[in-house]
VOPAGU-2260 file (C-alpha; in pm, 1 decimal, decimal comma):
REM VOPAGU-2260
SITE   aa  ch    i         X         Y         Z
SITE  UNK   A    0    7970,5    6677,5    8035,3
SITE  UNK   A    1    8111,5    6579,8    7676,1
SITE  UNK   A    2    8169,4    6929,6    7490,3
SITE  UNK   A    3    8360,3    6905,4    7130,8
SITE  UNK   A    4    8675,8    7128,8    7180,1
SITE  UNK   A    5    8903,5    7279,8    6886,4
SITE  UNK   A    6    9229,9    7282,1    7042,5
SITE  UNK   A    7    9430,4    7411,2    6720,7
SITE  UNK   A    8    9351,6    7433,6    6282,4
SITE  UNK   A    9    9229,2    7048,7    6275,1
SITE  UNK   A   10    9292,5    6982,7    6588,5
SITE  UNK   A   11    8910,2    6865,7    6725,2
SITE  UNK   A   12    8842,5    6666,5    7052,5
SITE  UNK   A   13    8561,3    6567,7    7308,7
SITE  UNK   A   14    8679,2    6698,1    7650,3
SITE  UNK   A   15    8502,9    6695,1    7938,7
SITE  UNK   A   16    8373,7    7016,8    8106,7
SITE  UNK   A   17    8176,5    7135,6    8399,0
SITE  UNK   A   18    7784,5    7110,2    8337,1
SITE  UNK   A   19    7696,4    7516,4    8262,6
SITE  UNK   A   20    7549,5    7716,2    8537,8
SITE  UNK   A   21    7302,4    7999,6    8569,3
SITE  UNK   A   22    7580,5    8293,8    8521,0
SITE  UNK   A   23    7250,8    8609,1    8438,7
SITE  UNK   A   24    6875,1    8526,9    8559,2
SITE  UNK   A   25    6780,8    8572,5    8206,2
SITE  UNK   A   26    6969,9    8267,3    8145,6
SITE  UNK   A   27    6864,2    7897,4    8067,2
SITE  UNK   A   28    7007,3    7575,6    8065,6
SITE  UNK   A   29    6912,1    7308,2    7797,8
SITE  UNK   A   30    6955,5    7018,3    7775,3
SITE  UNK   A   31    7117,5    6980,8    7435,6
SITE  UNK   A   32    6920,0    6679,4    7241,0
SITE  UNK   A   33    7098,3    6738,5    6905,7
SITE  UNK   A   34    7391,8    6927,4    6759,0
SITE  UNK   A   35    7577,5    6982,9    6402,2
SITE  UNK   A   36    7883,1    7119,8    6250,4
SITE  UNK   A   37    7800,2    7490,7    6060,8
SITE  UNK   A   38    8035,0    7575,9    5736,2
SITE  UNK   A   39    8165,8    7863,0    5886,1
SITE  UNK   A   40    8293,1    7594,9    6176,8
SITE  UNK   A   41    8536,8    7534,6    5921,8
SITE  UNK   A   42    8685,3    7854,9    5932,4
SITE  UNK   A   43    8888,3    7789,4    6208,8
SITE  UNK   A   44    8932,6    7462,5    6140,5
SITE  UNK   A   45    9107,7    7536,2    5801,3
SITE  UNK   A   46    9311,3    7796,3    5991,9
SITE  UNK   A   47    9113,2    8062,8    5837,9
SITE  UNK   A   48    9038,8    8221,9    6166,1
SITE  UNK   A   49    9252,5    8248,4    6491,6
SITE  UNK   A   50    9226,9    7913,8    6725,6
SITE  UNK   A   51    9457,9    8082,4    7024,1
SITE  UNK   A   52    9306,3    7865,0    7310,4
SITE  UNK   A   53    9098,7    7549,6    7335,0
SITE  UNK   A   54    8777,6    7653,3    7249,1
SITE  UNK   A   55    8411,1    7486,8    7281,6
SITE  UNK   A   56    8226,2    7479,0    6926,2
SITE  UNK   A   57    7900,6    7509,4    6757,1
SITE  UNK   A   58    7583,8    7773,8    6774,2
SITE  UNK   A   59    7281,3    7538,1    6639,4
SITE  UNK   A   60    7098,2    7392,7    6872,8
SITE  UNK   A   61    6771,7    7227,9    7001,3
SITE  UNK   A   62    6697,3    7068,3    7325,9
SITE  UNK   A   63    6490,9    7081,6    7692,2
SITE  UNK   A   64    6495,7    7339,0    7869,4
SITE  UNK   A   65    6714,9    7187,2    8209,3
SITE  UNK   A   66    6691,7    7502,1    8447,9
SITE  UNK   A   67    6588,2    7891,6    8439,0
SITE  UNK   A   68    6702,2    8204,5    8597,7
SITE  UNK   A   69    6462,0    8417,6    8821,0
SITE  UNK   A   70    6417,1    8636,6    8531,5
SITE  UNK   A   71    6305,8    8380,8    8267,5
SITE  UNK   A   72    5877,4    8378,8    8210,1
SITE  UNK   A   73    5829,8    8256,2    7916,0
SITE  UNK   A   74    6033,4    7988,4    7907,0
SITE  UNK   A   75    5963,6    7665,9    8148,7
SITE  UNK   A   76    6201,8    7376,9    8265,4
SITE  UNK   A   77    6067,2    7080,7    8083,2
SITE  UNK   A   78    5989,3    7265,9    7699,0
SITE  UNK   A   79    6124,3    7146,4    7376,2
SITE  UNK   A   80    6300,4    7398,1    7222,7
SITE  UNK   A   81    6497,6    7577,8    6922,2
SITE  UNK   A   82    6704,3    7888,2    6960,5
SITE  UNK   A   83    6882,7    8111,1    6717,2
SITE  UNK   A   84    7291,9    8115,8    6679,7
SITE  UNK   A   85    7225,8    8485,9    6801,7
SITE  UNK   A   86    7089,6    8548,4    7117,8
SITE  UNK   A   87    6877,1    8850,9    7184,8
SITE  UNK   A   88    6650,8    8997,3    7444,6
SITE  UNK   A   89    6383,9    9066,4    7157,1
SITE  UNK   A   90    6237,1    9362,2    7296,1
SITE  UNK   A   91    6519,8    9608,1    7205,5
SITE  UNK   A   92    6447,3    9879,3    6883,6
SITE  UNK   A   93    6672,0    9679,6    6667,5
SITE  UNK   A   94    6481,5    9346,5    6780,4
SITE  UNK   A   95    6172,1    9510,1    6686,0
SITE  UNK   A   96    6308,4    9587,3    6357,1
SITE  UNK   A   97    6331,3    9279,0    6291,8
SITE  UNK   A   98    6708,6    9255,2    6330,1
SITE  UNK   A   99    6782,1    9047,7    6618,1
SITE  UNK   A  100    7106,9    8928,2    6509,1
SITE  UNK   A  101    7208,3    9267,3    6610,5
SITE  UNK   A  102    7055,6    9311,6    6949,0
SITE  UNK   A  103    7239,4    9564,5    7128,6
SITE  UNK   A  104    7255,2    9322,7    7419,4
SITE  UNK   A  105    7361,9    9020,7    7136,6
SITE  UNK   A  106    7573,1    8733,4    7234,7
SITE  UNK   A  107    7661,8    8493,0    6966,8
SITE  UNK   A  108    7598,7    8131,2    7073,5
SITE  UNK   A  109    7938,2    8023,5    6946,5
SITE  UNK   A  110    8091,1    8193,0    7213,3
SITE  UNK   A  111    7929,1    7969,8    7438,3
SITE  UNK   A  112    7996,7    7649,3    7215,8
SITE  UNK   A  113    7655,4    7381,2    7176,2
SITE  UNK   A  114    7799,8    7108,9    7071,3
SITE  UNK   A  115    7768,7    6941,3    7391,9
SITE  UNK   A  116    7557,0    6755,7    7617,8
SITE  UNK   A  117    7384,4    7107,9    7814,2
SITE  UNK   A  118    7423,8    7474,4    7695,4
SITE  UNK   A  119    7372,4    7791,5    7874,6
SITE  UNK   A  120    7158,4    8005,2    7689,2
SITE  UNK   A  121    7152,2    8395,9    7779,6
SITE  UNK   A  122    6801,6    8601,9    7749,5
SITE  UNK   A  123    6620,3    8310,8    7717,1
SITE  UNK   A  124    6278,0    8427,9    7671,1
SITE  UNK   A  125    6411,4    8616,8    7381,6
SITE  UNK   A  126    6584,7    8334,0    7220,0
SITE  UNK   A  127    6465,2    8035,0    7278,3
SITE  UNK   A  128    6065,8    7933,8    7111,7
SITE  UNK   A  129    5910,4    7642,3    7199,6
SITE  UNK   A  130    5770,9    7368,1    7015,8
SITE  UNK   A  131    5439,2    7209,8    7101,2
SITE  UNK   A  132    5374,5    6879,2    7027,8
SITE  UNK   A  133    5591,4    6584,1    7006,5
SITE  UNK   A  134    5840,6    6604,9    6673,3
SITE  UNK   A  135    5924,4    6299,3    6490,2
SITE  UNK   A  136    6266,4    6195,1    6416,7
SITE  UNK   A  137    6200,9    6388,4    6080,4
SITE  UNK   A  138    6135,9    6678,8    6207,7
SITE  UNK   A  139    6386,2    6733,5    6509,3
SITE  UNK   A  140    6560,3    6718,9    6246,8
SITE  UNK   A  141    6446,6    6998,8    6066,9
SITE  UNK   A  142    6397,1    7166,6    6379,4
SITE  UNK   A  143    6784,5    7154,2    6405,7
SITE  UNK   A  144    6826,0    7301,3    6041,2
SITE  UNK   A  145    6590,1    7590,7    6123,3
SITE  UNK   A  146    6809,0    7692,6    6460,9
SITE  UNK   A  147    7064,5    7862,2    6155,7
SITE  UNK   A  148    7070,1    7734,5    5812,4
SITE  UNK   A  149    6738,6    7742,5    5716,3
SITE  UNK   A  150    6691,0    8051,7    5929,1
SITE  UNK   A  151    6957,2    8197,4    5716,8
SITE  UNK   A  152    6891,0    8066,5    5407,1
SITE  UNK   A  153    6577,0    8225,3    5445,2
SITE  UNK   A  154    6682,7    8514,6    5559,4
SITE  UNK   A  155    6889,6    8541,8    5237,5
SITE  UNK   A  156    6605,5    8465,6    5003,1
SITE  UNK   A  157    6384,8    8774,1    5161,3
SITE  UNK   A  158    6704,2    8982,7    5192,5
SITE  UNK   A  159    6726,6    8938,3    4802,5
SITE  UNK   A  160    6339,7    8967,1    4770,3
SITE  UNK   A  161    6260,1    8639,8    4621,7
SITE  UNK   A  162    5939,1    8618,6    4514,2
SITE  UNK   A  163    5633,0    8572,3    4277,7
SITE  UNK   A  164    5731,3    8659,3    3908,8
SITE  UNK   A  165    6109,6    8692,8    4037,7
SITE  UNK   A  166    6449,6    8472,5    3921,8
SITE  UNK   A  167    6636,0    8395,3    4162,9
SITE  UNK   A  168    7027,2    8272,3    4109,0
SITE  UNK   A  169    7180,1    8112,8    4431,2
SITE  UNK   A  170    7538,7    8168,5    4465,6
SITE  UNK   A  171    7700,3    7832,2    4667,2
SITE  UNK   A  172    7615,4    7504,8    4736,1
SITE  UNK   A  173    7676,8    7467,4    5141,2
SITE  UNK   A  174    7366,0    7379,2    5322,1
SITE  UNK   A  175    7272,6    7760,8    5393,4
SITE  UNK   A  176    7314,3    7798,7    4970,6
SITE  UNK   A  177    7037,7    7486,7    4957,4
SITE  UNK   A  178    6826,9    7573,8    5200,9
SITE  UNK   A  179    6793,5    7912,8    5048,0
SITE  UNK   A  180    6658,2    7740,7    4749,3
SITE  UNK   A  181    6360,0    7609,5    4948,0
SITE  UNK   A  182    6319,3    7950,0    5079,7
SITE  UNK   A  183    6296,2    8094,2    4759,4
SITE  UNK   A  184    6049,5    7824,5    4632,3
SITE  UNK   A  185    5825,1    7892,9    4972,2
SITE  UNK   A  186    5831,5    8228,5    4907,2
SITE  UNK   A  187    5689,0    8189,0    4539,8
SITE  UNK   A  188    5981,2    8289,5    4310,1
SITE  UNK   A  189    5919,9    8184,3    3955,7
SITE  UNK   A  190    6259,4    8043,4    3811,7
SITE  UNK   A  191    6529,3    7911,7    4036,8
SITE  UNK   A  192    6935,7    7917,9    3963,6
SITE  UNK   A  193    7180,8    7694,0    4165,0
SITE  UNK   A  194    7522,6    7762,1    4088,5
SITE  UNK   A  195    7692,6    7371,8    4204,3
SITE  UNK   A  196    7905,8    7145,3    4042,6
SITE  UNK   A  197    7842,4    6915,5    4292,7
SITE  UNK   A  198    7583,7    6588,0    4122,4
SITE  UNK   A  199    7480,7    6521,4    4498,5
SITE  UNK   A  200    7416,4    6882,9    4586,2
SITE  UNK   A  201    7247,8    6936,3    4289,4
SITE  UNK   A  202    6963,0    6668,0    4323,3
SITE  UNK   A  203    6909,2    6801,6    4673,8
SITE  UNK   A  204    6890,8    7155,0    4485,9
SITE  UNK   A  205    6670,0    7043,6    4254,8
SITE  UNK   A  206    6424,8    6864,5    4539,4
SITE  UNK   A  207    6402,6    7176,6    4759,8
SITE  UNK   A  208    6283,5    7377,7    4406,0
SITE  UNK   A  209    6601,1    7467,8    4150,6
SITE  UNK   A  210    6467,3    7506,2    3781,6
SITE  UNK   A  211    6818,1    7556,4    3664,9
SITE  UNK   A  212    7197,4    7421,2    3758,2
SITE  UNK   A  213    7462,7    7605,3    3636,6
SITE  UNK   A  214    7837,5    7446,4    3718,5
SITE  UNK   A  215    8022,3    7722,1    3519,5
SITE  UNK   A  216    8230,0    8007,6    3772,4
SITE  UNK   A  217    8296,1    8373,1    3744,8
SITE  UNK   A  218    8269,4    8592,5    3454,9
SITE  UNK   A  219    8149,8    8254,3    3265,8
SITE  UNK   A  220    7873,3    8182,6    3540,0
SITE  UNK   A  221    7772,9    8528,5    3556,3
SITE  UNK   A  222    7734,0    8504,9    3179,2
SITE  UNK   A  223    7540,9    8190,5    3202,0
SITE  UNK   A  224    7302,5    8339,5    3429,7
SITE  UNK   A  225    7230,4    8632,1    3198,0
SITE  UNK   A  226    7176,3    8369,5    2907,4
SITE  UNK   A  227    6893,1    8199,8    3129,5
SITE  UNK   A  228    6725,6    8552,6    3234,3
SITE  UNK   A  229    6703,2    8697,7    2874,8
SITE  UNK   A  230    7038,0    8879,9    2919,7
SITE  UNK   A  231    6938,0    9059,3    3211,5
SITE  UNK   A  232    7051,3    8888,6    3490,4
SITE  UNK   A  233    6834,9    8769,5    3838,6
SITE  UNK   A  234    6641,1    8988,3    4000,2
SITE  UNK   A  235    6726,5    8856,8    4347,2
SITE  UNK   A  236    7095,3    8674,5    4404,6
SITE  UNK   A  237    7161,6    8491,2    4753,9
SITE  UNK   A  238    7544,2    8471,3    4802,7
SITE  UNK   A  239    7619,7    8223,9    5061,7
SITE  UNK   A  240    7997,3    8167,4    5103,6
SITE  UNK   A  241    8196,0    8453,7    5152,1
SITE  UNK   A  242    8463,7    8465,6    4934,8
SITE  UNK   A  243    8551,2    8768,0    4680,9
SITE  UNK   A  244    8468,7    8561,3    4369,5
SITE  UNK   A  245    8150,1    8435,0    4519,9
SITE  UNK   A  246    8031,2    8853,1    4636,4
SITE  UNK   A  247    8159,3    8912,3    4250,1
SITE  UNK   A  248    7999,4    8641,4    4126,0
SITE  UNK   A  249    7654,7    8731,5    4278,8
SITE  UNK   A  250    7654,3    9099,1    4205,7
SITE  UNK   A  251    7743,6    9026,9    3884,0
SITE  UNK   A  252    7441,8    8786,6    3774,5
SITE  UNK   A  253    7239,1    9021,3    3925,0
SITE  UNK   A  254    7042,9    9283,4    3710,0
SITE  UNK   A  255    7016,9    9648,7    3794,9
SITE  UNK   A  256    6734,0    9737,2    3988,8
SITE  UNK   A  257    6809,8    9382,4    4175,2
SITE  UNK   A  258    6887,2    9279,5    4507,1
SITE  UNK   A  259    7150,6    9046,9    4693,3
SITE  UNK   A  260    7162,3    8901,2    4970,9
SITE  UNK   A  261    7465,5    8781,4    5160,9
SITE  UNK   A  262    7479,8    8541,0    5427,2
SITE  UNK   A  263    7840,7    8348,2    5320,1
SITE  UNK   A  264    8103,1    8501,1    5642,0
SITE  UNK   A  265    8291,6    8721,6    5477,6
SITE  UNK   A  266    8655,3    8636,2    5440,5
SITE  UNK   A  267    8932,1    8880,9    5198,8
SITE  UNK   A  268    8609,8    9029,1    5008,4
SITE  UNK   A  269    8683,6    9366,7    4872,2
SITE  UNK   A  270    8458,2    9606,6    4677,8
SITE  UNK   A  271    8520,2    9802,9    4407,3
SITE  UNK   A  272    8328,7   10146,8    4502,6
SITE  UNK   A  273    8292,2   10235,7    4119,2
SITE  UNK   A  274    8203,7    9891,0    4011,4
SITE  UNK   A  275    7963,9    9864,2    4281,7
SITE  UNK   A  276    7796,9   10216,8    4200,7
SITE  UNK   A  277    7774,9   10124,0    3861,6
SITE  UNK   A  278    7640,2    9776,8    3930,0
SITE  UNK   A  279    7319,1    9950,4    4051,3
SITE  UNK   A  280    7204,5    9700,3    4293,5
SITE  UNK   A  281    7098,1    9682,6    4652,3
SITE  UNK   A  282    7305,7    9471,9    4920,9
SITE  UNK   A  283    7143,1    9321,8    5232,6
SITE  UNK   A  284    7267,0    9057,7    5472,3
SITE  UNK   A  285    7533,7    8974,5    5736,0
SITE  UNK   A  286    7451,2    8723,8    6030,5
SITE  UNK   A  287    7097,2    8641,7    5988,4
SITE  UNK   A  288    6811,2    8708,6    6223,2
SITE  UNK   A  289    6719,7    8366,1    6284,6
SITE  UNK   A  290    6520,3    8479,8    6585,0
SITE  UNK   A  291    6282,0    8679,8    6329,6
SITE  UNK   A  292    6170,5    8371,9    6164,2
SITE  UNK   A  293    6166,7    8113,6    6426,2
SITE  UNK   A  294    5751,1    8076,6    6510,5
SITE  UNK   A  295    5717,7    8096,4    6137,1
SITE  UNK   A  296    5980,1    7803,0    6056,8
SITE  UNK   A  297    5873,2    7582,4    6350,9
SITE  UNK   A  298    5504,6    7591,7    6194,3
SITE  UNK   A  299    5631,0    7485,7    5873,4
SITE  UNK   A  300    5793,1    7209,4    5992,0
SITE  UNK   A  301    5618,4    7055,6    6274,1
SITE  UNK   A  302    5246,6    7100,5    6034,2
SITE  UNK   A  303    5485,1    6914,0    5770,9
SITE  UNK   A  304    5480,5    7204,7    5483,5
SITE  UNK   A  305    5855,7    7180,3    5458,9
SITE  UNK   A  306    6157,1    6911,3    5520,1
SITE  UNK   A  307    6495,8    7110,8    5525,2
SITE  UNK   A  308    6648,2    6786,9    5793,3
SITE  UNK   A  309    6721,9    6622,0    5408,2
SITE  UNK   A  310    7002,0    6892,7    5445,8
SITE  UNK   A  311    7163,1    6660,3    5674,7
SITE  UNK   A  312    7376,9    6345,8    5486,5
SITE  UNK   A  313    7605,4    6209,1    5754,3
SITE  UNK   A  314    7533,2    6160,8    6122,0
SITE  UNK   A  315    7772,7    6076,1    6384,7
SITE  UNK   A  316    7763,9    6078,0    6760,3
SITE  UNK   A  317    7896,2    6342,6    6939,7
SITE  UNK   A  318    8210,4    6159,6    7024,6
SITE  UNK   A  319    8322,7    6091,6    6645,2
SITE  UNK   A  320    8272,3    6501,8    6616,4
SITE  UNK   A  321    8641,1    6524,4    6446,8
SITE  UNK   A  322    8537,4    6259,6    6186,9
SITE  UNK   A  323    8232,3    6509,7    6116,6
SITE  UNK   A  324    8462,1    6795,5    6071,2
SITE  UNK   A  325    8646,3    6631,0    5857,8
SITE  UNK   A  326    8368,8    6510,5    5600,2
SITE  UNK   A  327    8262,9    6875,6    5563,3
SITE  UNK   A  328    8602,1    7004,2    5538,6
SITE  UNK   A  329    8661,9    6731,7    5262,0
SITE  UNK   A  330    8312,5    6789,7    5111,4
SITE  UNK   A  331    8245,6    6432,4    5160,7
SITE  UNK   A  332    7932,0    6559,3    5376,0
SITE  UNK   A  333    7702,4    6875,6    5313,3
SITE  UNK   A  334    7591,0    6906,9    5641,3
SITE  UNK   A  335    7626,4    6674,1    5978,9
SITE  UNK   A  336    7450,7    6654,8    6274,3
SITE  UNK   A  337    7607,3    6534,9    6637,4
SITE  UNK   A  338    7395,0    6298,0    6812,5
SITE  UNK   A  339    7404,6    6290,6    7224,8
């Protein structure tokens, strides 16, 4: 099967693989029917993160289900489905919680690599939901966005408690930063901040539900922020990149009493334990639980409610993957999805 390979920092190919087998009987096999290219794919890629071996890529997924392990009863060869970048077994105490991104039997999916024509997927019936009905080309699309950056996004915007009579100031512009825009617009917050100096990013910010754009940085946007919330700052931030000026910049425009977010991969970000004690605000995030708000997502999209696929601006087929890579890593694309 075609599988899209990083070999080295920039270094992306199409190899050829064996077809995945049935390794646990709480396994599946899908039939991958669409693919993209995360942001934090580009960590490695940049040479951010380690690339010691040649190693398969991607975690977002949707496809048919292809074959199931003895164990699998939910799940049936033949369904259309959508799995998280996580998988769990769902049933576990932190599951339950609502934390399934943290299963204590968790495997991340970009261990396995999905960017390919079939995937194994471990504890299927905990992973994987099913979509009834036939999706149009719209919404496989969206589909695709929910398997992680809408599923983050959104897990963002209710980490940071967006809501009625709430601001909400979104700290980057990546496709997790937009989609948590439309989260916080589904979930009824009043005013909503992009931070982007991007013109493209910031119509698509602006069509998912932004009330504001701010293009000013730092101790400047912070300040800018506090100018459009009467000096107090948002009550909920989402920080989606990862950097220490974005986790500075997003405490920072938040108010105390507030709440933040964070979704961006953390990379060199270091707290101040005074500054944060005196910044009075509470922190929630790390790698979302997709998995939580999977039936939810599916139901907005396939009944039409929402559109995050728009997310997408550059398709290619699977075997131009290194072109894909890099558009992102050039920001000449937001987000791009691998066709097989």
């Amino acid at each position: 099967m075609r599988a899209v390979v990083m070999h080295a920092p920039g270094d992306v190919r199409v190899d050829t693989l064996d077809k995945p087998t049935i390794v646990e009987p709480t396994d599946a096999i899908i039939r991958v029917t669409a693919a993209c290219i995360c942001g934090s794919d580009l960590w490695p890629f940049r040479g951010i993160e380690e690339v010691n071996q040649p190693t398969p890529m991607g975690h977002e997924y949707i496809g048919v289900v292809d074959e199931v392990g003895d164990e699998v009863g939910d799940i049936e060869v033949g369904d259309f489905v959508v799995g998280s970048f996580v998988a769990s077994d769902n049933t576990c105490e932190i599951c339950q919680a609502g934390f399934q991104s943290r299963c204590i039997h968790q495997v991340m999916m970009g261990s396995i690599g999905t960017q390919a024509d079939y995937a194994r997927i471990p504890l299927a019936d905990g992973t994987l939901v099913k979509v009834f009905g036939e999706p149009t080309p719209e919404q496989t699309r969206s589909l695709l966005a929910a398997s992680d950056v809408l599923g983050t996004g959104w897990f963002a915007a209710v980490a940071a408690e967006a809501g009625p009579g709430k601001s909400v100031a979104v700290v980057g512009d990546g496709a997790v930063g937009l989609l948590a825009i439309l989260a916080a617009k589904q979930l009824g917050a009043d005013r909503i901040i992009a931070m982007s100096r991007h013109a493209d990013r910031q119509a698509l910010a602006k069509k998912f539900g932004a009330t504001d754009i701010v293009e000013e940085r730092g101790k400047v946007g912070v300040a800018k922020i506090k100018e459009l919330t009467g000096g107090y700052g948002a009550h909920s931030t989402v920080e989606a990149v990862g950097t220490q000026e974005s986790m500075l910049q997003a405490i920072g425009a938040t108010r105390p009493g507030g709440h933040v977010g964070y979704v961006g991969v953390s990379h060199g970000v270091e707290l101040d334990g005074l500054d944060l004690f005196f910044a009075t605000v509470s922190l929630l995030g790390g790698p979302a639980p997709v998995r939580r708000f999977l039936p939810e997502l599916v139901d907005l999209i396939m009944t039409d409610q929402i559109d995050p696929g728009i997310v997408f601006d550059l398709e290619v087929p699977i075997e131009d993957a290194a072109e894909g890579y890099k558009a992102m890593d050039e920001r000449r694309a937001t987000k791009v999805l691998l066709t097989l």
